[in-house]
GUNUFI-276804 format. One record per residue (C-alpha): residue number from 0; x, y, z. Coordinates in pm, 1 decimal. Layout:
BEGIN
+------+----------+----------+----------+
: resi :        x :        y :        z :
+------+----------+----------+----------+
:  NUM :        X :        Y :        Z :
...
+------+----------+----------+----------+
END
This chain:
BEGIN
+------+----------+----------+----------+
: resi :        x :        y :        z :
+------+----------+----------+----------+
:    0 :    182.5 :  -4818.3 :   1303.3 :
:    1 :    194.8 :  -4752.8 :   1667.9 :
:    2 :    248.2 :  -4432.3 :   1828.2 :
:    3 :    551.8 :  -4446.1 :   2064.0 :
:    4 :    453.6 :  -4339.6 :   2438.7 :
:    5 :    477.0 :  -3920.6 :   2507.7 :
:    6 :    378.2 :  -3866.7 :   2140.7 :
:    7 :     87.4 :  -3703.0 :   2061.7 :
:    8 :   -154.6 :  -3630.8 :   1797.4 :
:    9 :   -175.8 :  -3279.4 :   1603.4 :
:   10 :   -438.8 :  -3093.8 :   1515.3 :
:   11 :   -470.7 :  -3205.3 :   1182.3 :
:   12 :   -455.7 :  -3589.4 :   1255.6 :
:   13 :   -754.6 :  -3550.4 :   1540.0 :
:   14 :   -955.6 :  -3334.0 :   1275.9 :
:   15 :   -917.0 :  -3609.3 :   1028.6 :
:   16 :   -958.9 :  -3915.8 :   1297.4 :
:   17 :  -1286.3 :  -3716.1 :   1421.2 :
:   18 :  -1360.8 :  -3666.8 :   1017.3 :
:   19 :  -1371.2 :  -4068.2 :    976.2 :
:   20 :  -1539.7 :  -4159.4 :   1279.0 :
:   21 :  -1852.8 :  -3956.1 :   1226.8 :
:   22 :  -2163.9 :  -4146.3 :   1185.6 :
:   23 :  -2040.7 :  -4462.5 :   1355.8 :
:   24 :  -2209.5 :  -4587.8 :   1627.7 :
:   25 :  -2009.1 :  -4743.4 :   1914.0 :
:   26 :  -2112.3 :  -5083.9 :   2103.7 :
:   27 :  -2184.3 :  -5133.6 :   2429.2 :
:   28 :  -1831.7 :  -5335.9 :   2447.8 :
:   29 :  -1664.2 :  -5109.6 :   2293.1 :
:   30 :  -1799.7 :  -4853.5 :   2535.1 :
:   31 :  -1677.7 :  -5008.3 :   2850.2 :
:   32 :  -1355.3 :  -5093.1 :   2663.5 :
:   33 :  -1291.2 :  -4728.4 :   2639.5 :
:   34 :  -1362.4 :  -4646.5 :   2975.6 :
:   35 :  -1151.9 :  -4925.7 :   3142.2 :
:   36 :   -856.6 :  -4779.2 :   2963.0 :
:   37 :   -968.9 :  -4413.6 :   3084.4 :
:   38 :   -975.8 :  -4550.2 :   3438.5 :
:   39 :   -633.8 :  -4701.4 :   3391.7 :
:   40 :   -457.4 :  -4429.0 :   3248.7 :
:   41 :   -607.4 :  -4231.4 :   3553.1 :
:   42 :   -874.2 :  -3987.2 :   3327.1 :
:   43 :  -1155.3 :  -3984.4 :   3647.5 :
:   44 :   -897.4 :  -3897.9 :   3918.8 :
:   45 :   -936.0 :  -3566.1 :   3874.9 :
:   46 :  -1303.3 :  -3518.3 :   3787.4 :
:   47 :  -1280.0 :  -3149.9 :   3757.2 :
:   48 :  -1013.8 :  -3150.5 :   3477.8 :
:   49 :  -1228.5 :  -3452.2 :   3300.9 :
:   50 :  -1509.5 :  -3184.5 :   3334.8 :
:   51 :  -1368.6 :  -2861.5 :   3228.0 :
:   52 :  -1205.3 :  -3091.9 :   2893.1 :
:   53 :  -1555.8 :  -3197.4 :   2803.8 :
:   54 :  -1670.2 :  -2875.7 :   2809.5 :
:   55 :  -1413.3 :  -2696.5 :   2564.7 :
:   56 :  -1480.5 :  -3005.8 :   2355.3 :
:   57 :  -1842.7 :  -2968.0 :   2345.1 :
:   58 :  -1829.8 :  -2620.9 :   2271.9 :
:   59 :  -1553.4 :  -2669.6 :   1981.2 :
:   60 :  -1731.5 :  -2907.7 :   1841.6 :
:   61 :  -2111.5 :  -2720.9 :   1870.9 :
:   62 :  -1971.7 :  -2356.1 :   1699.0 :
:   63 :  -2244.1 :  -2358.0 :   1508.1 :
:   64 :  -2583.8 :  -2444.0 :   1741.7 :
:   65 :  -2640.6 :  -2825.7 :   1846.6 :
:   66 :  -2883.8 :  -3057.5 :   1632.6 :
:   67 :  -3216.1 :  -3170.6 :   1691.9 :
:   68 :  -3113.0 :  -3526.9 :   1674.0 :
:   69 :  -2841.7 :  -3431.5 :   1977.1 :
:   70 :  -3053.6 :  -3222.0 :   2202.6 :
:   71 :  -3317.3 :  -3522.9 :   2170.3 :
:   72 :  -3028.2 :  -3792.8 :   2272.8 :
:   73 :  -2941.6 :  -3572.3 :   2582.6 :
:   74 :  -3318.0 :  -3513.0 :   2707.6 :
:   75 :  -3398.0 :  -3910.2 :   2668.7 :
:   76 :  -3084.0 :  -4010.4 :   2876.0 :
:   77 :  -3085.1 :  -3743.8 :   3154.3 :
:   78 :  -3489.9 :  -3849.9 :   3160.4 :
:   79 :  -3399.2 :  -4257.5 :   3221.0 :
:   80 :  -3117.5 :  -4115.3 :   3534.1 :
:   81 :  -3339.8 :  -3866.6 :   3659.3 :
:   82 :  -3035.8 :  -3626.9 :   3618.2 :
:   83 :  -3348.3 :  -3336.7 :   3611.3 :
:   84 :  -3371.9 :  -3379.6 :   3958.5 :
:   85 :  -3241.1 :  -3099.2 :   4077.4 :
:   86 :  -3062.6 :  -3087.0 :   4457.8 :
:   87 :  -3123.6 :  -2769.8 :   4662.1 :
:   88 :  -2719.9 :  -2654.1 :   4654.3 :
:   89 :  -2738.3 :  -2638.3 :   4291.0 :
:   90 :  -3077.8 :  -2439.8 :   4338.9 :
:   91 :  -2915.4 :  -2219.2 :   4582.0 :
:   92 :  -2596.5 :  -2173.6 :   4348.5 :
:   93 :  -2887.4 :  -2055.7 :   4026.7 :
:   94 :  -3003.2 :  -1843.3 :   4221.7 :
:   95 :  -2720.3 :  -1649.5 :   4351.1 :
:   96 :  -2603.9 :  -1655.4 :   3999.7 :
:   97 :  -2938.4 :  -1521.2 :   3890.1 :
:   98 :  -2929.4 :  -1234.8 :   4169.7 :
:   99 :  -2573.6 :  -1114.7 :   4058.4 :
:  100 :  -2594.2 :  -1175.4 :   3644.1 :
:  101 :  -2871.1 :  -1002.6 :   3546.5 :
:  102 :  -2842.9 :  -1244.4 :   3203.2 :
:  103 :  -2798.8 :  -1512.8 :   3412.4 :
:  104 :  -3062.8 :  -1816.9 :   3271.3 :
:  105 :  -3359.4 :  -1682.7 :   3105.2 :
:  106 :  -3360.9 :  -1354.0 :   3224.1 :
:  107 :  -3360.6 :  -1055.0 :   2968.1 :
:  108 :  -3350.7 :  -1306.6 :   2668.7 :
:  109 :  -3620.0 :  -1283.1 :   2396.5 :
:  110 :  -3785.3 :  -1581.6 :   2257.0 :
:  111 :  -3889.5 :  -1613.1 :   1894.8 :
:  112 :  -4291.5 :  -1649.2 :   1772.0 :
:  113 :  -4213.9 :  -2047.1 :   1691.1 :
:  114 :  -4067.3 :  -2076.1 :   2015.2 :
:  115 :  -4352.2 :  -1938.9 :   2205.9 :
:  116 :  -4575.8 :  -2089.1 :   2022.6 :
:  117 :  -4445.6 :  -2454.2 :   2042.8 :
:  118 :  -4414.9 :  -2351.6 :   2470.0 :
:  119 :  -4818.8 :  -2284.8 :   2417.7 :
:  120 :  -4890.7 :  -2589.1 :   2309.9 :
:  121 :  -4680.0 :  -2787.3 :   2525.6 :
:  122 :  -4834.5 :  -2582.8 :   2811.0 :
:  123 :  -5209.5 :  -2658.1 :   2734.3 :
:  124 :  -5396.5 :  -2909.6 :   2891.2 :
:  125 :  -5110.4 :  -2929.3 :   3188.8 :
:  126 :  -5285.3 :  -2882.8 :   3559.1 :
:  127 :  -5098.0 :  -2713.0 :   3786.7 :
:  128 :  -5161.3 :  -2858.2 :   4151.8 :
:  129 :  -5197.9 :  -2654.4 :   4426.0 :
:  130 :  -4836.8 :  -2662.7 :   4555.9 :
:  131 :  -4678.0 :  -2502.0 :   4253.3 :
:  132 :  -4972.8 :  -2262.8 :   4272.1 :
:  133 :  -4868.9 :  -2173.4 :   4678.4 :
:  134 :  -4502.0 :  -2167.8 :   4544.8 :
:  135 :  -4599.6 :  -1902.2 :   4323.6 :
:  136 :  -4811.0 :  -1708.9 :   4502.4 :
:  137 :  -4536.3 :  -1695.0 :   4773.5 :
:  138 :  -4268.2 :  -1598.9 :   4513.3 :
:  139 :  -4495.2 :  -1324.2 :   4375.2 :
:  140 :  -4597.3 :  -1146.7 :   4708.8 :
:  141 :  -4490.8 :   -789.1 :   4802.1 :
:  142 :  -4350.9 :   -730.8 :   4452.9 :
:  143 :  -4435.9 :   -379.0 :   4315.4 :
:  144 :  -4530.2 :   -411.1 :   3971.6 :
:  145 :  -4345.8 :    -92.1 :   3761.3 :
:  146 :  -4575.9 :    140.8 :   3549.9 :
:  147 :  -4394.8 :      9.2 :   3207.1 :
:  148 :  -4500.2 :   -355.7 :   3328.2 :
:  149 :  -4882.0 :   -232.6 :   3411.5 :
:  150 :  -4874.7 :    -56.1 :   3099.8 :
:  151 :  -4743.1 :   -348.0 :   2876.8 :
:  152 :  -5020.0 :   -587.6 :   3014.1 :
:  153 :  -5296.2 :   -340.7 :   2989.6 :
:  154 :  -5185.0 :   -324.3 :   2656.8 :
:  155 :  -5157.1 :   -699.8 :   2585.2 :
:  156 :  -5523.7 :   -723.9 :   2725.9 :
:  157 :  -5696.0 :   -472.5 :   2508.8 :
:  158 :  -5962.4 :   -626.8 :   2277.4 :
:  159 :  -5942.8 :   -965.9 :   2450.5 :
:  160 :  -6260.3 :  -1074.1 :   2537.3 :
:  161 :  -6320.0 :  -1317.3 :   2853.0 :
:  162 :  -6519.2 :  -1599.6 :   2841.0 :
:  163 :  -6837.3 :  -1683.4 :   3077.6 :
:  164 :  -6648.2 :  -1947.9 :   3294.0 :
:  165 :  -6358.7 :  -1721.9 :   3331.5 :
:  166 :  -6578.4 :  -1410.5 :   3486.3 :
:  167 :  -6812.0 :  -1646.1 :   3694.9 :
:  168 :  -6455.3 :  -1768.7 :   3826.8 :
:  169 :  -6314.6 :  -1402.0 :   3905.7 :
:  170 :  -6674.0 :  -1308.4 :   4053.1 :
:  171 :  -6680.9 :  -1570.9 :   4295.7 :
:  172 :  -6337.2 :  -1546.3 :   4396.0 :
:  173 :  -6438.6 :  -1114.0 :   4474.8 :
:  174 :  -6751.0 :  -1182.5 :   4655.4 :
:  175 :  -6679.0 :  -1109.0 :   5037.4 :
:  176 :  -6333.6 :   -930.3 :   4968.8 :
:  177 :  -6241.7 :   -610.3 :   5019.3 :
:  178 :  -5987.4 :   -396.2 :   4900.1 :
:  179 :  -5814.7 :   -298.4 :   5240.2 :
:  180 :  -5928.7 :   -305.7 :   5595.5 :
:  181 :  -5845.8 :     32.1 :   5623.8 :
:  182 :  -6142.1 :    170.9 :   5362.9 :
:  183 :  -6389.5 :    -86.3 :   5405.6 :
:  184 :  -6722.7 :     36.8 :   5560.7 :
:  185 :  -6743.9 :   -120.6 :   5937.2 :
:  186 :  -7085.7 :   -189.5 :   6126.4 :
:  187 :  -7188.4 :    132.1 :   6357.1 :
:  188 :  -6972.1 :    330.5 :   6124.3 :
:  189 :  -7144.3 :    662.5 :   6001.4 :
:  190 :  -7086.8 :    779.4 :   5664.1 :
:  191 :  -6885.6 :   1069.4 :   5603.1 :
:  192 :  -7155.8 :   1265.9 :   5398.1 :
:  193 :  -7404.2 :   1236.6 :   5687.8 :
:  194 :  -7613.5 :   1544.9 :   5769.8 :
:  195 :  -7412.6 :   1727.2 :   5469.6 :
:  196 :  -7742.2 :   1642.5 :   5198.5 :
:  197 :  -7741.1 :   1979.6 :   4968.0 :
:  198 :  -7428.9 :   2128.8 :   5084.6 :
:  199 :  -7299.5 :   2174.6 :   4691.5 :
:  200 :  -7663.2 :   2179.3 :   4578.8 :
:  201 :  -7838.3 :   2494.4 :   4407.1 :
:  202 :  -7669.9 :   2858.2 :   4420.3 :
:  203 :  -7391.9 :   2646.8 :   4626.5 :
:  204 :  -7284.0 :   2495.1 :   4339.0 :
:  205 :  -7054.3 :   2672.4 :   4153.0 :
:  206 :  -7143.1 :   2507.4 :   3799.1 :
:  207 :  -7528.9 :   2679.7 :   3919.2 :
:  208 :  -7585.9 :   2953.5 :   3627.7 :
:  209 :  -7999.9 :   3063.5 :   3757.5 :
:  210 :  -8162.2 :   2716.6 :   3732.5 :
:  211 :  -8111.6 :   2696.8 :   3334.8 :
:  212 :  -8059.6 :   2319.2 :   3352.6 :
:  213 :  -8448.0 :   2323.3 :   3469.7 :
:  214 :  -8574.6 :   2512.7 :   3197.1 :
:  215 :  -8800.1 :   2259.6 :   2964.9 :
:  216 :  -8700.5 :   2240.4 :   2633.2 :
:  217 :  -8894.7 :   2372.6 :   2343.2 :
:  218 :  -9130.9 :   2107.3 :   2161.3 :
:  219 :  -8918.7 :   2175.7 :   1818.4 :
:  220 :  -8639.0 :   1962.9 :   1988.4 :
:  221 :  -8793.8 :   1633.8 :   1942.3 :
:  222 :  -8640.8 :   1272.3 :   1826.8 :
:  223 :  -8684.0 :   1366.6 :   1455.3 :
:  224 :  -8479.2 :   1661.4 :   1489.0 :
:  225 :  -8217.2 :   1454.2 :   1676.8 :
:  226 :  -8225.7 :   1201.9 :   1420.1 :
:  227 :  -8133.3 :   1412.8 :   1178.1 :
:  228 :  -7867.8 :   1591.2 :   1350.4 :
:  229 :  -7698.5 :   1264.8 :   1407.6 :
:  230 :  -7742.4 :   1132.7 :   1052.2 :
:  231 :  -7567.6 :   1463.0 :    932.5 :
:  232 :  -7256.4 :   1364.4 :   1179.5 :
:  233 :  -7252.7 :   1008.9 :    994.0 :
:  234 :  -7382.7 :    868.0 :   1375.5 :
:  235 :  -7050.1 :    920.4 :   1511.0 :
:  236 :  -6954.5 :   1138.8 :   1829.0 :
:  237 :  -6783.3 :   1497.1 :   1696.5 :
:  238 :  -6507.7 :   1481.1 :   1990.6 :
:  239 :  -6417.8 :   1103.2 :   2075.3 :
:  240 :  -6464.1 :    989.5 :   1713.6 :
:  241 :  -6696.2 :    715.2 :   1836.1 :
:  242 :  -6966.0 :    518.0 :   1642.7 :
:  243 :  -7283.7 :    476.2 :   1773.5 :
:  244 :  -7294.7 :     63.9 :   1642.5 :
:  245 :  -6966.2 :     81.7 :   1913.1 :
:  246 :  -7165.5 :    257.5 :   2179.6 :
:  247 :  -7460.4 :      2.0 :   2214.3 :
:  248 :  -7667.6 :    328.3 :   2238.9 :
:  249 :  -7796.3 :    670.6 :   2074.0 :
:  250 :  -7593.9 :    974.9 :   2074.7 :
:  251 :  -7714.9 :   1236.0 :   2267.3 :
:  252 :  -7773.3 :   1568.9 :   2081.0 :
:  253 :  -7582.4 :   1901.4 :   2261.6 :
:  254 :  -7724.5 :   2256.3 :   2241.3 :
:  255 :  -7370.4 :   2461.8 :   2220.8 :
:  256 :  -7480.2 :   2766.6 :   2327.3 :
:  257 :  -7631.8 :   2598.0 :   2615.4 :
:  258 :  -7970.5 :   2775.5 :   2519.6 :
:  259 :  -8248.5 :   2519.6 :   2536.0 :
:  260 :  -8450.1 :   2699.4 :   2286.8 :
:  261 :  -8169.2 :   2744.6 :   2002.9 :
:  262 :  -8258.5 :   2460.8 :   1832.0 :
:  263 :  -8073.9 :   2569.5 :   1470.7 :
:  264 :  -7914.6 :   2288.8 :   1373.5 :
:  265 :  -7589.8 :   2461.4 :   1391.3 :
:  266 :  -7604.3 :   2475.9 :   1738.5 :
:  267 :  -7681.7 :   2139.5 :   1800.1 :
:  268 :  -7375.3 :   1848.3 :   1784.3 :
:  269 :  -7408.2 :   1500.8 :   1830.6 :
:  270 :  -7203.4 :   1336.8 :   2121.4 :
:  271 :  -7135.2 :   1012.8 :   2342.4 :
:  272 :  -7264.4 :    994.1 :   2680.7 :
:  273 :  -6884.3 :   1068.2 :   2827.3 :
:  274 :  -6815.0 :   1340.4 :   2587.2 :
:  275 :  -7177.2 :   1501.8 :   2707.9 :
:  276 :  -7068.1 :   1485.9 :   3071.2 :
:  277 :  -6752.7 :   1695.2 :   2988.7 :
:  278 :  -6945.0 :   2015.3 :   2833.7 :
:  279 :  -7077.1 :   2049.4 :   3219.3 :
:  280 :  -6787.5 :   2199.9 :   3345.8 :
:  281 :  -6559.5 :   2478.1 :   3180.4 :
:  282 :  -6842.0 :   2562.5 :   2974.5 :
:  283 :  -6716.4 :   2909.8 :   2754.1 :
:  284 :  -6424.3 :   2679.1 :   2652.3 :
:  285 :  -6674.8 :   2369.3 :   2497.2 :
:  286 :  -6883.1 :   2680.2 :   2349.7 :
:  287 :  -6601.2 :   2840.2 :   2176.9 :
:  288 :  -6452.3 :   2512.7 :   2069.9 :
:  289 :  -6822.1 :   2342.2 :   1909.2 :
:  290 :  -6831.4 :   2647.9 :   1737.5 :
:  291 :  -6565.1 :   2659.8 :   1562.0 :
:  292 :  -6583.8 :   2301.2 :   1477.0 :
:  293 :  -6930.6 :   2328.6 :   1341.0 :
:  294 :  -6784.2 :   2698.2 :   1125.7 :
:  295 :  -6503.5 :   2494.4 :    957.7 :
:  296 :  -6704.2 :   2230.0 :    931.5 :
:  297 :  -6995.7 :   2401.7 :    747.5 :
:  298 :  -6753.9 :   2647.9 :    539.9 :
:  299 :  -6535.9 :   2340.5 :    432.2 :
:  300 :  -6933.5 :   2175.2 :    297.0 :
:  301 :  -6926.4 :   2163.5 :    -88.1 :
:  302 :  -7291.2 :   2112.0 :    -68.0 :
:  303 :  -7383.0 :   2498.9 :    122.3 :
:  304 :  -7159.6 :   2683.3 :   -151.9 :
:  305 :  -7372.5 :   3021.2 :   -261.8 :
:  306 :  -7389.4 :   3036.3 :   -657.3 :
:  307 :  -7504.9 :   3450.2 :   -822.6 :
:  308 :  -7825.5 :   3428.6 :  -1036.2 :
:  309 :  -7852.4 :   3599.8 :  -1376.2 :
:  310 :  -7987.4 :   3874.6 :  -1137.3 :
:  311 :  -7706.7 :   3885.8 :   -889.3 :
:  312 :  -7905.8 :   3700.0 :   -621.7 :
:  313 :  -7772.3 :   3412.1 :   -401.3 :
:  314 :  -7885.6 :   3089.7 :   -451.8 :
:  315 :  -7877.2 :   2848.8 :   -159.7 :
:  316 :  -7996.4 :   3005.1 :     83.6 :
:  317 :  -8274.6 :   2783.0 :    128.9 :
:  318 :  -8029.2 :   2573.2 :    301.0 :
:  319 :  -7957.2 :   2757.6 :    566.6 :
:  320 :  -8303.8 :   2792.0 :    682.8 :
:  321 :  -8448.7 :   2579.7 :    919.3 :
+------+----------+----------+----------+
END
């Protein structure tokens, strides 16, 4: 049966026509056949139409996401007509788009872990050449990175551990730079602590409380005593929570009352080296505070709990003696 011309198809007939033709693979005959008659019947005279028609149709018929098998057809033919060659009007037109849609392209899309992961692995081994490297370097100059983004990557580089090429590669690339040329030290410049050598030494200081820091300390505070001191805090620091296997070096061993001499272990506390440094400054605070650390901390100790003799004395006390 022939259709008579003006009719057309409905819905139902191009559903079922589409239905029967799927999996058939057209010749190359066949192919120009089609497209003679599409010239004829004047389909390419108005490319824009023909363009906007192929688009609805593509999207009707991809609802539900595009195969593999499709999206492979489509790279390997644009790849043989070099259609990725991109001019610099279309450029310009992306990236007006880009500057006015903020979900324009790529831009505030998340990719899934298998995604990122197969762009890893296509990305390793590539060499970038020197251009792209320019390009980028260009692109990226006088942007202010926000605090979010500074925090994200110091986040995203926290336990990762460089390897020896990569520092020998940042060291070289440091040596001779400076920061600014506004703060870098000039020849004939003279320093800005010159002729100012013990202005905040001594009584100046006001951290000086009578030269205590000179006092020696007595020969009961030696390395056993330290030893054990830091064995009883399990070798970790008692403010930072900090092991000493972590540190790559002993805990140093704090007097809280400050008094060289007190050397009862309940006024000595085991700390890092930047924990140490703090007690310095604001000193009745750190006192107050180690003390009532080491009170709990000692009242809370099922091992120092005083037990009544037959007799009514305590028994324990031995403990407490040192």
């Amino acid at each position: 049966m022939k259709m008579k011309k003006g009719s057309k198809h409905s819905k139902e007939s191009k559903e079922k026509s589409r239905d029967s033709h799927k999996g058939n693979k057209l010749s190359k005959e066949s192919i120009i056949e089609r497209a003679e008659t599409r010239r004829k019947k004047g389909w390419f005279k108005n490319p824009e139409k023909t363009k906007e028609k192929m688009r609805i149709s593509t999207l009707e018929q991809f609802k539900d996401g595009m195969p593999l098998s499709t999206r492979k057809k489509i790279v390997d033919t644009r790849r043989r007509n070099n259609s990725y060659i991109v001019s610099k009007e279309t450029r310009k037109k992306m990236s007006d788009n880009a500057k006015i849609n903020s979900n324009y392209g790529m831009r505030a899309k998340i990719h899934r872990k298998e995604s990122i992961e197969k762009m890893r692995e296509s990305s390793k081994g590539q060499v970038v050449t020197e251009e792209t490297r320019k390009k980028i370097s260009e692109a990226n100059t006088g942007k202010k990175l926000t605090r979010e983004h500074k925090r994200k990557i110091s986040l995203a580089n926290i336990g990762k551990e460089k390897a020896e090429g990569t520092r020998k590669k940042i060291s070289l690339a440091q040596k001779g730079k400076h920061n600014s040329p506004k703060t870098e030290f000039k020849k004939g410049q003279k320093p800005w602590n010159k002729n100012l050598k013990g202005l905040n030494a001594g009584d100046k200081n006001p951290a000086w409380l009578d030269g205590r820091s000179f006092e020696p300390y007595s020969p009961e505070f030696n390395n056993q005593l330290k030893e054990k001191i830091r064995e009883r805090d399990n070798y970790e620091c008692q403010e930072c929570h900090k092991k000493q296997e972590e540190l790559n070096e002993k805990l140093s061993v704090h007097h809280i009352d400050y008094n060289k001499k007190n050397n009862n272990p309940l006024n000595l506390i085991s700390l890092c080296r930047k924990c140490h440094t703090k007690t310095s400054f604001n000193r009745k605070h750190w006192k107050r505070y180690f003390q009532m650390q080491m009170f709990i901390k000692e009242f809370f100790n099922p091992e120092n709990i005083l037990i009544f003799n037959e007799n009514k004395q305590l028994i324990g006390l031995d403990k407490f003696k040192y």
